[in-house]
C-alpha positions in Angstrom: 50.4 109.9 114.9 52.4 108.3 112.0 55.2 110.3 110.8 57.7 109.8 107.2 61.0 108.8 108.2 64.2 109.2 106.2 66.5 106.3 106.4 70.0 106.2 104.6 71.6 102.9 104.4 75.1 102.1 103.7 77.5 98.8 103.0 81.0 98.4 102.2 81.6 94.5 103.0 80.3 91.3 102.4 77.5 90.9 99.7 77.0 95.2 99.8 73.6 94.9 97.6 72.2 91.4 99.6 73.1 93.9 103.2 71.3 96.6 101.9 68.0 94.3 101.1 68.2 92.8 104.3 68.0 96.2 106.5 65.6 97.4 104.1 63.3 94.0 105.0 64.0 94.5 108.8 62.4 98.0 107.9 59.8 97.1 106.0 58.5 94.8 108.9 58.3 97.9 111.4 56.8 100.1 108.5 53.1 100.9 108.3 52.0 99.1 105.5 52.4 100.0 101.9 54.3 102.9 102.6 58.1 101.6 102.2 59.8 103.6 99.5 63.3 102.9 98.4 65.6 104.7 95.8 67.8 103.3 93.5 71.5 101.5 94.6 74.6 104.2 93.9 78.2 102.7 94.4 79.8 105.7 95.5 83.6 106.3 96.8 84.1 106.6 100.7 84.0 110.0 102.2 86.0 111.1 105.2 86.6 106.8 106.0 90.5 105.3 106.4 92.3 105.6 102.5 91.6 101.6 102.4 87.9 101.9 102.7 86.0 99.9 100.0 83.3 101.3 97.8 79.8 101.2 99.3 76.5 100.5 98.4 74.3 103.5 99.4 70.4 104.1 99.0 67.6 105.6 100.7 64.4 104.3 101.8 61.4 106.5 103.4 58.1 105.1 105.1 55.8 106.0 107.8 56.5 104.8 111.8 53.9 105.1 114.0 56.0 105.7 117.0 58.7 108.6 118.3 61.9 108.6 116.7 64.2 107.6 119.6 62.0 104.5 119.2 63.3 104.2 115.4 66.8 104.9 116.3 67.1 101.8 118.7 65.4 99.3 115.9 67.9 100.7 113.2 70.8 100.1 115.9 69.1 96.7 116.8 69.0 96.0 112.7 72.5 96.6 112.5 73.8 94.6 115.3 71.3 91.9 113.6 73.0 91.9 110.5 76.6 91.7 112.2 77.2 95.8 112.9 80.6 95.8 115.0 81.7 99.2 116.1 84.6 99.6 116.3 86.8 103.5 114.6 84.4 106.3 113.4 83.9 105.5 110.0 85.5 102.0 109.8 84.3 99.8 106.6 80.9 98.5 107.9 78.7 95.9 106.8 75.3 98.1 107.1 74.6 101.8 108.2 71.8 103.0 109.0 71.6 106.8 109.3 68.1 108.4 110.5 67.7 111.3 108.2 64.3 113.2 108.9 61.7 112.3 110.7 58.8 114.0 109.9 59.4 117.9 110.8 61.2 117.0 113.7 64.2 118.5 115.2 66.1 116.5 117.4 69.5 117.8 119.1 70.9 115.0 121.8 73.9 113.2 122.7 72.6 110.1 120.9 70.2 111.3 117.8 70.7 114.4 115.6 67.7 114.9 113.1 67.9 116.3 110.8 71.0 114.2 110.2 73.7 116.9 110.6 75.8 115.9 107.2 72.5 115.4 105.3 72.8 118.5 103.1 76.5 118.1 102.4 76.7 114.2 101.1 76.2 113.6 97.2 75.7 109.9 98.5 72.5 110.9 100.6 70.8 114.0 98.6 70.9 112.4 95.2 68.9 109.0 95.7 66.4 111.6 98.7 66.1 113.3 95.7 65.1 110.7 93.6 62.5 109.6 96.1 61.0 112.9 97.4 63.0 115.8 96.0 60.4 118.0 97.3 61.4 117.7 101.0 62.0 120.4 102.8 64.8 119.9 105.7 63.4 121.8 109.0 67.2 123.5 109.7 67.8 124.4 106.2 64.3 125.4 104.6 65.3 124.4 101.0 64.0 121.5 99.5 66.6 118.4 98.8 66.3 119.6 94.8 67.3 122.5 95.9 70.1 121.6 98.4 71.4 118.8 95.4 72.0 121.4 93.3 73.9 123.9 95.9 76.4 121.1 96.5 79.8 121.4 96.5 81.2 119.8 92.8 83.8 118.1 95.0 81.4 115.5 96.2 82.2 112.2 94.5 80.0 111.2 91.7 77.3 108.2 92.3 77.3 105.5 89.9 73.8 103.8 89.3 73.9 99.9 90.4 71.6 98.0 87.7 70.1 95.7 90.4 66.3 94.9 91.3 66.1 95.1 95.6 
C-alpha cells in the first residue's frame, strides 16, 4: 500500500538550486507517478552547523512510495552519495540533505530512522515550505497540524527568504 512521504532537502555548496533539482529528479523516478509535490526554494541561515556554514537552499517535496520506509531511507542515502554526499562532522556544509520527514502515519524509533523526523516541529526551514505544500498535515507525535505547529514556533527561528527560481 502506497503511502505520502515527507522529504526535506537541503544544500549549502556547489550550484545549491541545480543540487536541489537533481535529488528532487532522483525522487521523482522512485515516485508513483504524478504524485511529486515540491514547495518553493527558501535561502535560509544555518542552524546549529559550524559559525562558517554557508547559507542553504532548503525545500520540501512530498509523493507517494509504494514500499516501507526503511526502503526510502537507503534510496535518499544512495541519492546523496550519488550526488557527491561525504560525511564527514554532524552538520558539516553538505552538498544535499535529505531528511525523511513523515511517512504516512508512521512512527518509527531506531538507531538509523526517526519518523517523524525528531526536529521537524522546531525548524522554520522545514514547517514553512510543509506548510506551503500540505499545511493540513497532522504529525503522529504532536497531533497538531504543520499550520498549527508554524505558528507555535519559537520567533527565534531564522526567517526564510523566497528564491525566485523555476525547479
Amino acid at each position: 500500500m502506497p503511502h505520502l512521504a515527507v522529504i526535506a532537502l537541503g544544500s549549502n555548496l556547489g550550484d545549491r538550486l541545480v543540487n536541489l533539482q537533481a535529488a528532487c529528479e532522483a525522487l521523482r523516478s522512485i515516485a508513483l507517478p504524478h504524485t511529486l509535490r515540491q514547495s518553493s526554494v527558501y535561502q535560509t541561515e544555518p542552524v546549529a552547523c559550524p559559525d562558517d556554514s554557508p547559507d542553504f537552499y532548503n525545500a520540501v517535496v512530498s509523493f507517494h512510495f509504494d514500499g516501507a520506509a526503511e526502503d526510502l531511507h537507503a534510496h535518499t542515502r544512495a541519492i546523496e552519495l550519488k550526488l557527491g554526499r561525504k560525511r564527514s562532522t554532524i552538520n558539516a556544509p553538505r552538498i544535499i540533505d535529505m531528511d525523511l520527514l513523515l511517512f504516512g502515519d508512521h512512527i518509527i524509533n531506531t538507531p538509523d530512522l526517526q519518523i517523524p523526523h525528531p526536529r521537524l516541529h522546531l525548524r522554520r526551514f522545514v514547517l514553512e515550505p510543509l506548510a506551503e505544500i500540505h499545511s493540513e498535515i497532522l504529525i503522529p507525535t504532536q497531533q497538531f497540524s504543520i499550520e498549527r505547529l508554524l505558528q507555535q514556533l519559537d520567533s527565534r527561528e531564522p526567517a526564510l527568504q523566497n528564491v525566485t527560481c523555476e525547479w
